[in-house]
Structure formats: structure tokens, C-alpha cells
C-alpha positions, 0 to 999 in steps of 0.5 A: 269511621271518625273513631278509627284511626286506620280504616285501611288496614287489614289487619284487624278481628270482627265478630262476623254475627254483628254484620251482614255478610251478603250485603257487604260490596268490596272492591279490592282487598281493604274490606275493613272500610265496607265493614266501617261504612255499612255498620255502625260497630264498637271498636277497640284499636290496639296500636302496633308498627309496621316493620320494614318489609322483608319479603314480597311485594306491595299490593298497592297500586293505581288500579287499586287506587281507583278503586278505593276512589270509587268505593269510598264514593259509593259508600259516602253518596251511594250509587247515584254520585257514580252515576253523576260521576261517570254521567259527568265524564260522558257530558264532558266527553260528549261536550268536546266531541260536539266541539271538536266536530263543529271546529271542524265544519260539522252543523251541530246537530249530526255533531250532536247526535255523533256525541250523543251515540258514542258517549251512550256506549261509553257510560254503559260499559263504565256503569256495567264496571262501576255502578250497577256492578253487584246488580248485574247477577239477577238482571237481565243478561248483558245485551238485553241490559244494553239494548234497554239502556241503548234504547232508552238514552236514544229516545232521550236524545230525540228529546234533548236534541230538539230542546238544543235546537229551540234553546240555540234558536229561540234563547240564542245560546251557545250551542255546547250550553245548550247542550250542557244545559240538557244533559243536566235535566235529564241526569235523575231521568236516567238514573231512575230508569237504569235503577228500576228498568235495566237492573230490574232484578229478573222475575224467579221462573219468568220466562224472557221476552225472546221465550214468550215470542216463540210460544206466541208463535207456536200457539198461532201455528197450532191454533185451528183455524182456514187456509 
């Protein structure tokens, strides 16, 4: 985009058969940046004045700030820096809930494990929003997808926790660094598992889990067989 002056206009014509429709992924209503981002183009700018606004109003807002924040992320890093970003919100939220608990007289393993299940559910709804979005269509539905995730994390933590615990006893960390320190090396673990497992797109004509328990079930009621 160097060669654009005004990436955020949307005032602008493009040729629709130089890009690809279906793999263009707005967020609001600037689509010239995508566009940008997704195809190197030959541009030409004509240079006009915005005029005073006689009527309406602006569409602008925070919301829509936000949005071009987390586009403009996703476009320049891909997928894994949201996932870093919204990991990095859950280890911080995770880290000062953990603190919060132990200030206030808690051990700090359950305060670890009070930390870890709330911040689990918390980075799952903002993935669903801002990470996985466009690949939700042909996964799994929603509390399949959170059932994994929720499963995964939570055989992850069974891991980390005792990681802390030996890092605090035997290393004599912090207990909030240790916990830090686990958080990190389990990151690329968990963004693998949510690319390849939990967004994994659904096989064409597959039957779900749930279905092929019943007709088990049905095969073994119908199979011949002695009281």
C-alpha cells in the first residue's frame, strides 16, 4: 500500500476480475484496504477535496476504529498475531486474576486454576469474534467448537500448573513468572490445535459424532445376539 495515498477511502473503481471476491475478508465498511492487502494492483489516483458535509452523519466511530485495528493486524501479521494479541489479554487477565486471588489469601494453585478456567472462556468468545471468524461457516457448530477448545486448554493447564508448581519449587520463581513463563511456551501449541482441530472445516456429507453414537447404538440393538 506505499503507493496509495488514501488507502481508507471509499471512494475509488477496481476492476473486479483482477481480485478475488471469495477471498477478500472486510471488516466494516473500508474494503479498499483488503483489496490493497490481498493483491498487489496497478493503481492510478486522481486527487479530489472532500467538501464540507451538508447532510447525515459520519459513520465513524470507536467501534469502527477497532475494527480497522484488528483488520489492519490481521492483514499485516495474519491470524497468528490476533491470536497472540487476544492470548496476551487472556495471559495478562489471567496473571492479575491469579494475583488478585493470592493477595487475597488464596494458595496459588486453585488461584491458578480459577485464572486459567475463566481466561479459557474469555479468549474463546473473542477468537470466535476476531480470529476464527470467516472460518466458522464450515466448522464444527459453536459448543462442539467450545467443547474442544474448552477440552483442549484444559488438558493444557493440567500440564502447565504442575510446570509452575516445579518452576516455584525447584528454580524458586515467582509464582506469577512462573506462571507467565508457561503461558509463553504453550501459545504456538494452542494456535495449531484451534487452526487444525477446532476450525477444522467439516468433512462434506460427514456424519457428526453425536449421529454415529446413535446408529452404533441402533447396530447393537438390532444385532442378533442372547438374552
Amino acid at each position: 500500500m506505499r503507493g496509495v495515498s488514501d488507502p481508507m477511502t471509499g471512494f475509488f473503481i477496481v476492476d473486479r476480475r483482477t481480485i478475488d471476491l471469495d477471498g477478500l475478508k472486510p471488516r466494516g465498511f473500508k474494503i479498499l484496504l483488503e483489496i490493497l492487502a490481498r493483491k498487489s494492483l496497478r493503481v492510478a489516483e486522481v486527487p479530489f477535496r472532500f467538501a464540507d458535509r451538508f447532510a447525515g452523519e459520519s459513520k465513524a466511530s470507536v467501534r469502527q476504529g477497532v475494527h480497522f485495528l484488528v483488520q489492519l493486524t490481521g492483514l499485516r501479521f495474519g491470524k497468528m498475531s490476533l491470536f497472540a494479541i487476544i492470548g496476551g489479554l487472556g495471559a495478562v487477565a489471567n496473571l492479575i486474576i491469579m494475583w488478585a486471588l493470592t493477595k487475597l489469601g488464596m494458595h496459588y494453585i486453585p488461584a491458578a486454576v480459577i485464572a486459567a478456567e475463566l481466561t479459557i472462556v474469555g479468549n474463546f468468545v473473542l477468537q470466535e469474534r476476531f480470529v476464527f471468524q470467516d472460518m466458522r461457516g464450515e466448522a464444527s457448530g459453536v459448543w462442539s467448537r467450545f467443547a474442544k477448545s474448552f477440552a483442549f486448554n484444559n488438558a493444557e493447564a493440567v500440564v502447565r500448573i504442575p510446570m509452575i508448581a516445579l518452576l516455584v519449587n525447584t528454580w524458586h520463581l515467582s509464582s506469577v513468572i512462573a506462571a507467565a513463563i508457561t503461558l509463553a511456551l504453550a501459545f504456538v501449541v494452542r494456535f495449531m490445535f484451534h487452526s487444525l482441530v477446532v476450525y477444522a472445516p467439516r468433512k462434506a456429507g460427514a456424519p457428526s459424532v453425536a449421529r454415529e453414537i446413535v446408529d452404533e447404538l441402533d447396530a447393537q440393538a438390532i444385532a442378533p445376539g442372547e438374552l
